[in-house]
TIZA-458245 format. One line per 8 residues: number of its first residue (from 1); their letters; for each residue x, y, z of C-alpha. Coordinates in steps of 0.1 Angstrom, whole numbers, plus 2048, in hexadecimal, padded with zeros to 3 digits. Layout:
<recs>
NUM) a) X/Y/Z | ...
</recs>
This chain:
<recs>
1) xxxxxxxx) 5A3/7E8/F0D | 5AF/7D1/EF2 | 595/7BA/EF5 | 57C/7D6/EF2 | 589/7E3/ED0 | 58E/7C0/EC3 | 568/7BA/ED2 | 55D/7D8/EC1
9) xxxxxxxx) 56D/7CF/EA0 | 562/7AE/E9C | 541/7BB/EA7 | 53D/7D0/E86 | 54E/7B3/E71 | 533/79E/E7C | 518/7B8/E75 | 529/7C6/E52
17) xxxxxxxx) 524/79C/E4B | 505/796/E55 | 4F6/7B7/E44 | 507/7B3/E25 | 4FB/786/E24 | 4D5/79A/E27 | 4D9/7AD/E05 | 4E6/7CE/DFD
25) xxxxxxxx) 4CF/7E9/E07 | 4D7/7FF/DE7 | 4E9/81F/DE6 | 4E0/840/DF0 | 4D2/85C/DD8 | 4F1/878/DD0 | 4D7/88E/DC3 | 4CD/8AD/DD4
33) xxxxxxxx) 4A8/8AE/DD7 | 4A2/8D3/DE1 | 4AD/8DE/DBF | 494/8EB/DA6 | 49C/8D3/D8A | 497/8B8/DA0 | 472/8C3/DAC | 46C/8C5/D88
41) xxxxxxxx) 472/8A5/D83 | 45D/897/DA1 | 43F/8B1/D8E | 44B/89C/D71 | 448/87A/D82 | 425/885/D8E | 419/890/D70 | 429/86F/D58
49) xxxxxxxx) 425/856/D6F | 42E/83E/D50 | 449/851/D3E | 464/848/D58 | 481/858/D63 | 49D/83E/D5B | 4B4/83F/D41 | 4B8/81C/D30
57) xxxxxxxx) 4D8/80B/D30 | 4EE/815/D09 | 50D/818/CFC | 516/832/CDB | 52D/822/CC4 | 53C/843/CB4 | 546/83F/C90 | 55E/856/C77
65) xxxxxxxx) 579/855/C5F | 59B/856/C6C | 5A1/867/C4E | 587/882/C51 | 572/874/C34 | 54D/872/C36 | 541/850/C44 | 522/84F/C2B
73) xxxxxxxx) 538/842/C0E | 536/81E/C06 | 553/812/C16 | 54E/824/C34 | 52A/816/C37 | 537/7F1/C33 | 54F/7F4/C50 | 536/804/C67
81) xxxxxxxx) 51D/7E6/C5B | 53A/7CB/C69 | 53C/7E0/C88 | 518/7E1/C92 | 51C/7BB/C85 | 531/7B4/C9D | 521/7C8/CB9 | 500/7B6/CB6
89) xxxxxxxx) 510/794/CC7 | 513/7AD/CE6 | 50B/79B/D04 | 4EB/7A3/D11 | 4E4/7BA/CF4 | 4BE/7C5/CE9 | 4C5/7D9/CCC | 4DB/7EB/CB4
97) xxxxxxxx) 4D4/809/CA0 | 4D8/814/C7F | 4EC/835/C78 | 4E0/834/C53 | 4BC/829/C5C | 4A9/845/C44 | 48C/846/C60 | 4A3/84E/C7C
105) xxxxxxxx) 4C9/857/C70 | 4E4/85E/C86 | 4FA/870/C6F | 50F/895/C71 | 503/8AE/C5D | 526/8AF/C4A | 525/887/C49 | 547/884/C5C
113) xxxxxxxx) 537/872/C7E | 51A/857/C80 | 510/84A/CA1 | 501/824/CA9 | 4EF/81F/CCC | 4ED/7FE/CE2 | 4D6/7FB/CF2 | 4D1/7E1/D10
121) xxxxxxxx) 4B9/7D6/D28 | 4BC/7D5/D4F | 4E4/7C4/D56 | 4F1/7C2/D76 | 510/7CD/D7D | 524/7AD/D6D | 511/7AC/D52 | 519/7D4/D4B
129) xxxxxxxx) 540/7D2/D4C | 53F/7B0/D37 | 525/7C3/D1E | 53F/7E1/D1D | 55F/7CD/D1B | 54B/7BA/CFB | 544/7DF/CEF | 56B/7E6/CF4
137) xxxxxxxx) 575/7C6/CE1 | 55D/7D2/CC2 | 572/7F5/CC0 | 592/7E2/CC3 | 58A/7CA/CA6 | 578/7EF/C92 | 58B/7E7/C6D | 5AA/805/C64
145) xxxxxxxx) 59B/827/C58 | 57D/822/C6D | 57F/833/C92 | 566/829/CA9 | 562/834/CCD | 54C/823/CE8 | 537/83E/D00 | 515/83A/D10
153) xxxxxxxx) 509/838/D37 | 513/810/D34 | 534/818/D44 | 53C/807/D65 | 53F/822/D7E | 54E/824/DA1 | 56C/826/DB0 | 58D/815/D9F
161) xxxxxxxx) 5A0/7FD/DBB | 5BA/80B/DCD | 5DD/810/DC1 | 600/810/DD0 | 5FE/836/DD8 | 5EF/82F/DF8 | 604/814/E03 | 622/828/DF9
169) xxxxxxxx) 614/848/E0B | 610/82F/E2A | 633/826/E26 | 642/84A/E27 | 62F/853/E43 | 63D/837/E5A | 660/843/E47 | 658/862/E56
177) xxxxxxxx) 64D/855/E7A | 66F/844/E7A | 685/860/E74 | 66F/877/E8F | 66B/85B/EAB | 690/84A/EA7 | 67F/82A/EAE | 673/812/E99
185) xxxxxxxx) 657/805/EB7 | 64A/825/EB9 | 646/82D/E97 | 633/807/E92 | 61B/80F/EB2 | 615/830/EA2 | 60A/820/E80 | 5F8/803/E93
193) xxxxxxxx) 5DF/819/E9F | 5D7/82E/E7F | 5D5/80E/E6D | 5BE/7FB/E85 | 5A7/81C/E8A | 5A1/81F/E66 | 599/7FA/E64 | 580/803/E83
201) xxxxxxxx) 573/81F/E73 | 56C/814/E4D | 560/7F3/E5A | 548/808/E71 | 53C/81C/E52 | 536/801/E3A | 524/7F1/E57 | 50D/807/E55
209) xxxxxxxx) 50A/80D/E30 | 502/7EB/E2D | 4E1/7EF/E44 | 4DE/811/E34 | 4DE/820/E11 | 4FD/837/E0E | 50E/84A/DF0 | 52C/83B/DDD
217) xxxxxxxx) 542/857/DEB | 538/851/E0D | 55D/840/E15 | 56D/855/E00 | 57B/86E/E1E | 57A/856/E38 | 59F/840/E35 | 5B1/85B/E29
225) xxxxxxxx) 5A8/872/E46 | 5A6/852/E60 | 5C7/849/E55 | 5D7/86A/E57 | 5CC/879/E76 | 5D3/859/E87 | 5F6/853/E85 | 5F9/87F/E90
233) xxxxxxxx) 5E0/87A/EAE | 5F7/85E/EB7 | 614/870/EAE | 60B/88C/EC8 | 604/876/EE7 | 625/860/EDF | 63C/87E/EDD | 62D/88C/EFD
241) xxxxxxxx) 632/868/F0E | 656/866/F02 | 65C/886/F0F | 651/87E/F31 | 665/863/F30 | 683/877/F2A | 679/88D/F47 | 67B/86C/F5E
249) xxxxxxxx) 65D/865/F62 | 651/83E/F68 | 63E/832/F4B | 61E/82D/F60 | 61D/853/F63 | 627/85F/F43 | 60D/84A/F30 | 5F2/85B/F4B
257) xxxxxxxx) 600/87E/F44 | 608/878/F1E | 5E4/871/F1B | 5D8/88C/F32 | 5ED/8A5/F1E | 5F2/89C/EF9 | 5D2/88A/EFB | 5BD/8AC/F06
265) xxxxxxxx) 5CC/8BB/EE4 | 5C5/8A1/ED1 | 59B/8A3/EE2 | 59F/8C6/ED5 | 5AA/8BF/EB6 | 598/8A0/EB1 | 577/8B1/EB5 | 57D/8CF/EA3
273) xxxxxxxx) 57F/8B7/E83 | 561/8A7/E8E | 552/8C8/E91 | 55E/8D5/E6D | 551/8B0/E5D | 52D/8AE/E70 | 52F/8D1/E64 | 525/8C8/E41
281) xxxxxxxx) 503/8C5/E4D | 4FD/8ED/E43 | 501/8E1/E1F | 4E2/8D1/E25 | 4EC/8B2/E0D | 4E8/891/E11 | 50A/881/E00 | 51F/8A4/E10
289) xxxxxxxx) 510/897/E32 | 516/872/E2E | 538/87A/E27 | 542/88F/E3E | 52F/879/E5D | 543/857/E4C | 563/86B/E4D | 558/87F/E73
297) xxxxxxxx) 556/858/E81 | 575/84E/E75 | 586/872/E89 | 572/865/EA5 | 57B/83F/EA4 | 5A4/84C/EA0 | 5A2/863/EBF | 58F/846/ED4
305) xxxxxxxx) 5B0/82E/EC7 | 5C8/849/ED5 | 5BB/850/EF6 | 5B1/82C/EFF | 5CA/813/EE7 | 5E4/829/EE5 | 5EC/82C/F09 | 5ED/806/F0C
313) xxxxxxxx) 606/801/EF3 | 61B/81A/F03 | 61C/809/F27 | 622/7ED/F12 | 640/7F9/F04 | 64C/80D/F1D | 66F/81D/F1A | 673/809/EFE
321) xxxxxxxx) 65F/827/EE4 | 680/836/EE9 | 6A3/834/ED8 | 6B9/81B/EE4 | 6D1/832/EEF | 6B4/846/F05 | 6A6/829/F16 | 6BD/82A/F32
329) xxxxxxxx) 6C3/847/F43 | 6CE/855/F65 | 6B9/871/F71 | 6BF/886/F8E | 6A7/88B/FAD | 691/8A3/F98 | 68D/88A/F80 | 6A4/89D/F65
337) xxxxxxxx) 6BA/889/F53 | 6E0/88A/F62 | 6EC/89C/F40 | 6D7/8BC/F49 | 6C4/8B9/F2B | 69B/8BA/F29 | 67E/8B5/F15 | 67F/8DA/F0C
345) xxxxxxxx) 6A5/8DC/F06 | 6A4/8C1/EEE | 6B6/8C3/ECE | 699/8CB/EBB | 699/8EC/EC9 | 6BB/8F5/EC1 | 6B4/8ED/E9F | 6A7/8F7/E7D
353) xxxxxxxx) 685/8FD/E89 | 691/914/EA6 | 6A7/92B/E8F | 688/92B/E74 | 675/93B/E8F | 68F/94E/E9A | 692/95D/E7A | 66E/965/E75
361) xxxxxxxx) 667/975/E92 | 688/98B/E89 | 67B/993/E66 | 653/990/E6A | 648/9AC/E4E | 662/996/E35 | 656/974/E40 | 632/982/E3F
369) xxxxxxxx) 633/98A/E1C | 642/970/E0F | 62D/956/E1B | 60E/96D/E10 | 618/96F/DEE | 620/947/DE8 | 5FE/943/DF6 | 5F0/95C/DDF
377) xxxxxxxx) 600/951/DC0 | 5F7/92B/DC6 | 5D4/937/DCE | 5D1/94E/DAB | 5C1/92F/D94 | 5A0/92F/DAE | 595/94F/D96 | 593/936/D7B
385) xxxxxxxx) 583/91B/D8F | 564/906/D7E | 54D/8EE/D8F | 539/8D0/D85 | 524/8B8/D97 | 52A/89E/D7B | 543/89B/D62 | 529/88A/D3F
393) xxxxxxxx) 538/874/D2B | 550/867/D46 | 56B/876/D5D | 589/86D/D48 | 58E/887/D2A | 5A7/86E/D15 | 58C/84F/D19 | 576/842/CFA
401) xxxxxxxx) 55A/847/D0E | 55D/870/D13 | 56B/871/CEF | 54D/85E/CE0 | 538/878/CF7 | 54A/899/CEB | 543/892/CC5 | 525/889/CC6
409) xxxxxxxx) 524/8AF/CD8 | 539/8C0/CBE | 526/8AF/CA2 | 500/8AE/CB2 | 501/8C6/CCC | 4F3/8BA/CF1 | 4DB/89F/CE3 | 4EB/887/D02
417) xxxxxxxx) 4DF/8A0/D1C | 4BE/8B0/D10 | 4AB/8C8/D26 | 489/8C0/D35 | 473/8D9/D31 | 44E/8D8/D48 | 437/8F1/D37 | 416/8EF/D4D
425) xxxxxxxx) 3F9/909/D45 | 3D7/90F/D5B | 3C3/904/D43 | 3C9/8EA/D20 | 3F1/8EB/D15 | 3EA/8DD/CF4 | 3E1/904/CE1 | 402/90E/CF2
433) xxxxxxxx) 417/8F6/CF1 | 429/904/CCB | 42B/927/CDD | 43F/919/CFA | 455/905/CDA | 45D/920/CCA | 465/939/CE9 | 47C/91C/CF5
441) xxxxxxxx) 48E/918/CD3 | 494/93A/CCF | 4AA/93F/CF0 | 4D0/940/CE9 | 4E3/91D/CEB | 4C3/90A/CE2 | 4C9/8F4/CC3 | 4A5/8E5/CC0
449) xxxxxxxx) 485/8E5/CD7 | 472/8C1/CCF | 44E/8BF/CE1 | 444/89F/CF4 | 424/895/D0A | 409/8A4/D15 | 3FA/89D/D3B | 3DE/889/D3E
457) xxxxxxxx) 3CB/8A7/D4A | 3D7/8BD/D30 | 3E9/8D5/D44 | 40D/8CC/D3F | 41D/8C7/D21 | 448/8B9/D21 | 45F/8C6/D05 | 485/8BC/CFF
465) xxxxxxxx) 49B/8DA/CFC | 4BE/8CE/CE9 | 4DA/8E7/CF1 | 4F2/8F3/CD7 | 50D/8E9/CF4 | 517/8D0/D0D | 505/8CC/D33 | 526/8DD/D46
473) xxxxxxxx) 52D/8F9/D2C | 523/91A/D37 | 508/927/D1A | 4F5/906/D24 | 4F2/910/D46 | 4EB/930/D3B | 4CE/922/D29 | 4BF/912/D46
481) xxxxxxxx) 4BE/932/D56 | 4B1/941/D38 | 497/92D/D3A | 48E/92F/D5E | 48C/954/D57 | 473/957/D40 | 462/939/D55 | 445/94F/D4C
489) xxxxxxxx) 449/961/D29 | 42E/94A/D15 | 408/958/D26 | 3FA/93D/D3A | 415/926/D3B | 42F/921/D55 | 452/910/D4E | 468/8F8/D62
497) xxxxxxxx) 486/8E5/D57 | 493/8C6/D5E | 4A3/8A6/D53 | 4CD/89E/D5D | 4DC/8BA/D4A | 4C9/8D4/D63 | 4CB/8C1/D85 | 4F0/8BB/D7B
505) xxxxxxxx) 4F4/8E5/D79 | 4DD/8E8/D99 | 4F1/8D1/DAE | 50E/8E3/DA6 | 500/906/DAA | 4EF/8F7/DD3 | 517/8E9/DD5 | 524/90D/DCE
513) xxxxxxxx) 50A/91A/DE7 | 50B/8FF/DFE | 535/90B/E04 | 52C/92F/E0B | 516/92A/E27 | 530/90D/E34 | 54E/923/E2F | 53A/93D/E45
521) xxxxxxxx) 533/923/E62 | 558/913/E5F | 561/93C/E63 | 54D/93F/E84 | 552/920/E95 | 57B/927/E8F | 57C/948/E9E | 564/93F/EBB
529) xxxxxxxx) 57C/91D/EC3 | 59B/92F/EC2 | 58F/950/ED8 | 584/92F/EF3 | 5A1/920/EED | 5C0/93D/EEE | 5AB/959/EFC | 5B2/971/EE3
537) xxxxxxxx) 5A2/988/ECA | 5BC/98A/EB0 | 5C9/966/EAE | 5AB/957/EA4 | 5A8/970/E89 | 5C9/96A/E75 | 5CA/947/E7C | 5AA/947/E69
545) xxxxxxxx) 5B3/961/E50 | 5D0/945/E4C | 5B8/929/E4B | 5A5/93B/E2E | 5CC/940/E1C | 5D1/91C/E19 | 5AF/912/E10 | 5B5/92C/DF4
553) xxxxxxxx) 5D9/91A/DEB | 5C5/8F6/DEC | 5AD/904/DD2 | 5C3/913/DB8 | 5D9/8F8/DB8 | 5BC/8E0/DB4 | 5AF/8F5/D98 | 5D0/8F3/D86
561) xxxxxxxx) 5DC/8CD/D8A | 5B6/8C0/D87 | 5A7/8DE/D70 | 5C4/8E6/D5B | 5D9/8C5/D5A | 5FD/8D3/D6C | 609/8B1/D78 | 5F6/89B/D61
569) xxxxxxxx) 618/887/D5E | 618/884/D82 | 5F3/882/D8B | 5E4/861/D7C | 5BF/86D/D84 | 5A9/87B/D67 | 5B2/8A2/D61 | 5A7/8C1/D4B
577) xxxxxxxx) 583/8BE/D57 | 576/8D6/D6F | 574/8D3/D96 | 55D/8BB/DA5 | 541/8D0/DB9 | 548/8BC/DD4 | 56D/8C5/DDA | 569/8E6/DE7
585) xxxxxxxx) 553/8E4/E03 | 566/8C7/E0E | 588/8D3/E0D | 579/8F3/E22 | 56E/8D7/E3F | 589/8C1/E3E | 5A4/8DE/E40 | 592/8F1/E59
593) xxxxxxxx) 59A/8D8/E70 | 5BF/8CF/E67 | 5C3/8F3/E68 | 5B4/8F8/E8B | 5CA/8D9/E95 | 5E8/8EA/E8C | 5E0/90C/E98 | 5D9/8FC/EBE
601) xxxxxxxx) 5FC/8E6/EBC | 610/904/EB1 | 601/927/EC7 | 5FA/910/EE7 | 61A/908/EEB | 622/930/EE3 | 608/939/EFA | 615/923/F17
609) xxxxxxxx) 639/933/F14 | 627/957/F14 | 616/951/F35 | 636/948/F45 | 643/96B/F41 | 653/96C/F21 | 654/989/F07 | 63E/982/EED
617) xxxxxxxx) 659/980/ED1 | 66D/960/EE8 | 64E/951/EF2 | 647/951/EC7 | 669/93E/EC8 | 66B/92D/EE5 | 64A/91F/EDD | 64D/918/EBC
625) xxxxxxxx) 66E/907/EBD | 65D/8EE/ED4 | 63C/8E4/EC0 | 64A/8ED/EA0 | 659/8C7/E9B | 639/8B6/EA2 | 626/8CE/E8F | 63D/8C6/E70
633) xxxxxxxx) 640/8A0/E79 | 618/89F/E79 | 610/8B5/E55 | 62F/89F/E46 | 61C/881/E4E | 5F6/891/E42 | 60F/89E/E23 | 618/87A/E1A
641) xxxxxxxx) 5F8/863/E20 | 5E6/87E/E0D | 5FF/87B/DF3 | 5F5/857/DF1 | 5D0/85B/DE9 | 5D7/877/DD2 | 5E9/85D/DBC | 5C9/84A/DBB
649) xxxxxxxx) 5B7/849/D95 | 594/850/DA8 | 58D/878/D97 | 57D/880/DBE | 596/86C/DD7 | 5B6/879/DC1 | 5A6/89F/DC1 | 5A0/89F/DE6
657) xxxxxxxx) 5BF/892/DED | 5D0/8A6/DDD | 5BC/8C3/DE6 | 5C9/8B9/E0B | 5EA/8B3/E04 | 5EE/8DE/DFA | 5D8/8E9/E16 | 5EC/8D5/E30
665) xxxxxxxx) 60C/8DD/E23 | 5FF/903/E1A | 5F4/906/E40 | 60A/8F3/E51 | 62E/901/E41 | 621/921/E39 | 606/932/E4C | 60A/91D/E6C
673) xxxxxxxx) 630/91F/E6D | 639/93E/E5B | 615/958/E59 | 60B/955/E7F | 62F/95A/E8D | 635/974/E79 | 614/980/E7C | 617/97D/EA6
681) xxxxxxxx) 63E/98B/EA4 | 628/9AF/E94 | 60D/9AC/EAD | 625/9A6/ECD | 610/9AA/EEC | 5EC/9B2/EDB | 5ED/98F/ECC | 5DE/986/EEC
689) xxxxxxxx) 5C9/9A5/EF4 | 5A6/99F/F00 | 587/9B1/F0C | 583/9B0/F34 | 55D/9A8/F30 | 568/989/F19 | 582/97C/F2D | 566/978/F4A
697) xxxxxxxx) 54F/967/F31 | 568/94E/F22 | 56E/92F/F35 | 590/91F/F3A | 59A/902/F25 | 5B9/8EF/F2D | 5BA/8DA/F0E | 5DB/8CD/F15
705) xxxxxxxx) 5DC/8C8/F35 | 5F4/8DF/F46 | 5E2/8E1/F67 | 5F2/8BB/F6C | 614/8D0/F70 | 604/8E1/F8D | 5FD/8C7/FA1 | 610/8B6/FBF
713) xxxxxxxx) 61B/898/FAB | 626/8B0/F8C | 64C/8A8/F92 | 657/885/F8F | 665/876/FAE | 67D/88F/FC2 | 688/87B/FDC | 6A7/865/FCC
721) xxxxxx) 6B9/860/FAB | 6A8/845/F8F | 6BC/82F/F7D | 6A2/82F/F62 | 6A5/80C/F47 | 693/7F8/F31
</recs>
């Protein structure tokens, strides 16, 4: 089995080689294609074959007074003269414009703000960051009283490298498998295999990304999930195995049933991520679905690691994934330890865990409440919640670059993200083409309507709207439905608009729609799972009214860290700009499943003490008490790797991750281990009420193996005493 997983890696190293040694073959499109902006601009293409679509390669070089003083006195002009001096032995530059140029000025109306552009050729990517850093070393050098800021779409993009926040969250969670495990072996096996099936499953993706164009943010999900459902999939299936070992079992068998058990859950839950990820398919968008697929194969690749790696490190290590002062024991004929003690008398149920659930189900309608209204009140900033596909002028707020881009908005309104407009008539445009100006200049937020070509045939005519505001405030998007409205207000003529301003708002607006038709699938596919899997009505339905509580929490925090700069001291990614239109619909897929994970660890074990006769309020305790330490061992560990990422200065890996880190913590330590027993304490026996006619229907699932407890061999040896040891 080791050779096969080394085979299979060095397999995808050679191919991720051999690709990559072939060229690269591009990256994939983030644009959504279905959008009505973006079939405008394929008219567009089709009708200006030779106009183009691609912006040239620029920089602004942003000019005022640090005093406030006009920058058209004679002083002022000299020092902007050195500047653009200095600025024209850019590397790789073509030219440099005049602000004062009388046949083209870039000036203010009030004279306080004068803009330069750069403008370059086609750089590769080298050649961009040393033309930028150049442009850096210009404003550095800018003489005192002169401010100069650098913006323009020269600015390297992509993801910054990874920072210590990962390695540290790493650290914490092997910290954490320490102090559950008591053993330093089982804690390393337990890391082992996380690590090695994320290095499976990112060299799998890039693998293919390098015979295949994918998006930039295809990886994006992909470690941080890997990484974090790996060590608690592992977690699970070594707890079980050290427990049978406890019981007295030989290690042969308590691998087998370890596996046969835990390992069943961890199908289960496994799949149920996979499920949530593929999912992502309803939004019906590429970059969504590339994401969610990379991330979906890195679930599958750490399940495949526990169930088949896993168990051969464990007969491996046999006794030794215990404590020292476990590893030998005398058991009786029944295979029970000589002390009395077993698996489910351990100390961990006479603990803190067992008297928390004690005292929920004592004091359900308090508990119930309280953990309601925490979720509620973290949950309150999603009614001030703002979306954009794209943040213009760069994601960082304090940067040069998105200062350079917001005064040149306060001082010339959205000339950097004009509005296309298609005006195309049945007959000859040209008679029309003023009405069609003036009707678009006179709709609110419009600053100035310019006409532009004319179709070789005559029929379509383009015209560059300016808006008064920038491409994510609300009165421009306002104006692009304006527009769209009175598509058909000039006689004859018909109106589409296009250009990055307006796919920017549609992407966004297909985003926000895109999540309501996922939310409603996530919806179904959790109550169907969990009436299959607990055969019950009721359960389902507050475990995913609980689900829907902590997706809630993840929002409003995100909205108020990433959207309204809480912990900006503690938070190195950008902040104060709105929410990514991504975020949302991811966090809904990726919680899903955590959530479904915890909900099966936690009520199976409830369930299984239920069956054996107990009331439902002691099975609540009974069962509780026993997967309650896992259940917190395992969020602890999502809590910290998350926390890792979340520390990155990446705007989307930091939001997700972040983003998880509530939703885990909000569904894991509050709805999971405080809303459903308290919830199942009101509903005593009817939490497991259902219909006759659906209990035919249903099959029975036997995720975690219980029927192995039913068989002959069930009991370890009965015949003598074992002296088990190392």
């Amino acid at each position: 089995m080791v050779g096969a997983w080394l085979l299979i890696f060095v397999g995808l190293i050679g191919t991720l080689v051999v690709a990559s040694g072939q060229g690269s073959p591009g990256t994939a499109s983030t644009s959504i294609p279905s959008t009505q902006s973006s079939q405008a601009l394929e008219r567009m293409s089709q009708e200006f074959p030779d106009l183009g679509t691609s912006t040239p390669s620029s920089l602004q070089l942003v000019f005022q007074s640090d005093t406030g003083a006009a920058v058209t006195g004679a002083a002022a002009t000299a020092q902007i003269a050195g500047v653009l001096a200095d600025a024209a032995t850019i590397p790789d530059i073509a030219s440099v414009s005049d602000p004062f140029d009388a046949q083209k000025p870039y000036i203010s109306q009030d004279g306080s703000t004068a803009v330069a552009t750069l403008s370059f050729g086609d750089l590769s990517a080298d050649q961009q960051k040393a033309s930028y850093e150049a442009a850096l070393s210009v404003q550095a050098d800018a003489p005192d009283g002169l401010r100069v800021e650098v913006g323009g779409n020269l600015v390297p993009l992509g993801a910054p490298p990874a920072g210590i926040g990962e390695g540290v969250g790493v650290i914490v969670a092997f910290l954490v498998l320490i102090l559950t495990f008591g053993s330093l072996l089982a804690a390393g096996v337990n890391l082992l295999i996380a690590v090695f099936g994320v290095g499976v499953g990112l060299v799998g993706v890039l693998a293919y990304g390098a015979l295949t164009p994918i998006g930039d943010t295809t990886i994006i999900l992909a470690p941080m999930l890997g990484l974090a459902v790996g060590i608690d999939y592992s977690l699970f299936i070594l707890t079980r195995f050290r427990a049978e070992l406890r019981s007295g079992r030989n290690v042969e068998d308590s691998v087998a049933r370890a596996t046969g058990t835990a390992g069943g859950s961890v199908v289960f839950a496994g799949l149920t991520v996979i499920i949530a990820l593929v999912g992502l398919l309803v939004a019906n968008i590429r970059f969504i679905t590339e994401m969610g697929i990379a991330a979906a194969f890195a679930i599958l690749v750490s399940v495949l690691m526990a169930l088949t790696l896993l168990p051969v490190l464990m007969r491996t290590l046999g006794r030794r994934v215990l404590p020292k002062k476990e590893r030998t024991r005398r058991s009786n004929a029944f295979g029970t330890p000589s002390d009395g003690s077993t698996d489910a008398q351990s100390p961990t149920r006479k603990g803190f865990l067992r008297r928390w659930g004690t005292f929920v189900v004592a004091h359900p309608v308090r508990s119930l409440l309280a953990g309601v209204v925490v979720l509620v009140i973290v949950a309150a900033p999603i009614l001030s919640m703002k979306t954009a596909f794209s943040i213009p002028g760069g994601a960082d707020p304090t940067s040069t670059q998105r200062t350079a881009y917001n005064l040149i908005i306060d001082e010339f309104g959205g000339v950097q993200s004009p509005l296309v407009v298609l005006a195309e008539a049945d007959g000859d445009i040209t008679a029309q083409t003023a009405s069609v100006q003036d009707a678009l200049a006179s709709l609110p937020g419009v600053q100035m309507a310019v006409p532009g070509p004319i179709s070789a045939d005559g029929h379509v005519a383009l015209l560059t709207v300016i808006p008064a505001k920038g491409p994510i405030d609300q009165q421009t998007k306002d104006l692009v439905q304006q527009i769209r409205t009175d598509a058909d207000s000039v006689p004859g003529v018909h109106l589409e608009v296009t250009g990055e301003t307006a796919i920017g708002i549609d992407q966004d607006q297909a985003l926000q729609d895109a999540l309501i038709r996922y939310l409603i699938v996530i919806v179904v596919i959790s109550l169907v799972l969990l009436i299959v899997m607990f055969r019950s009505l009721l359960i389902p339905l507050i475990a995913t009214l609980g689900y829907l509580l902590s997706v809630g929490a993840s929002f409003g925090a995100s909205v108020a860290v990433f959207q309204w700069g809480w912990l900006d001291p503690l938070i190195p990614a950008p902040q104060g700009d709105p929410m990514m239109s991504i975020l949302p619909i991811l966090l809904v897929g990726v919680l899903f499943g955590l959530a479904m994970d915890y909900q099966v660890f936690l009520v199976s074990r409830i369930q299984e003490m239920h069956n054996t006769g107990m009331s439902p309020k002691q099975a609540i305790i009974e069962g509780f008490s026993r997967s309650g330490p896992v259940l917190v061992a395992a969020a602890t560990i999502m809590t910290v790797v998350f926390a890792g990422f979340a520390t990155s200065t990446f705007p989307i890996a930091a939001s997700i991750a972040f983003g998880l880190v509530v939703g885990v913590m909000a569904d894991a330590f509050i709805v999971r281990l405080i809303l459903m027993p308290a919830l199942m304490s009101l509903l005593g026996k009817a939490a497991w009420w259902l219909p006759k006619w659906l209990d035919r229907l249903l099959p029975n699932l036997d995720m975690e193996g219980h029927a192995l407890d039913e068989r002959p061999d069930s009991q370890p040896d009965k015949r003598e005493a074992v002296l088990v040891t190392e």
